[in-house]
N, C-alpha and C positions, 0 to 999 in steps of 0.2 A: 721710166718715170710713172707713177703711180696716178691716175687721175681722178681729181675728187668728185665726191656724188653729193649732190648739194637735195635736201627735200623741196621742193614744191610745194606752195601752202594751195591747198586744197581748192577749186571754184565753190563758191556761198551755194550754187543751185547743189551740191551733191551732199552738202551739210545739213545734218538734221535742224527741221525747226519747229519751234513750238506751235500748235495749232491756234491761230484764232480764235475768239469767242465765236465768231460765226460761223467758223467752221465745227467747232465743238455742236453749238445749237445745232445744226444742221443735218449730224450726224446722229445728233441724240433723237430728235424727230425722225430719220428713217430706222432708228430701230424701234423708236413707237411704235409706229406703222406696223411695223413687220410683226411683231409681240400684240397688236392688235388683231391684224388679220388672222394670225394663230388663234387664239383665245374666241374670233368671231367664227371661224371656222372647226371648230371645235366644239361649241356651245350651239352652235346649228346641226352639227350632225348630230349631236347627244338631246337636242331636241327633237329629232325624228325620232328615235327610237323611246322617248318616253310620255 
């Protein structure tokens, strides 16, 4: 006798989900950050040297 394989519907935690608005904001602010720190840290050493 052949026994059937039934699918499982998936638990919600392993299902993709749309981010947040505040998780969006939050993310966009530490790439601020980091696109800042670059650009300040760049503009200070090219100030040394001119």
């Amino acid at each position: 006798m052949a026994s059937k394989t039934t699918q499982k519907k998936q638990p919600e935690a392993t299902q993709q989900r749309k981010p947040s608005k505040r998780e969006k904001r939050q993310k966009f602010v530490v790439y601020l950050m980091i696109v800042t720190m670059l650009l300040t840290s760049l503009l200070a050493g090219a100030g040394m040297f001119l």
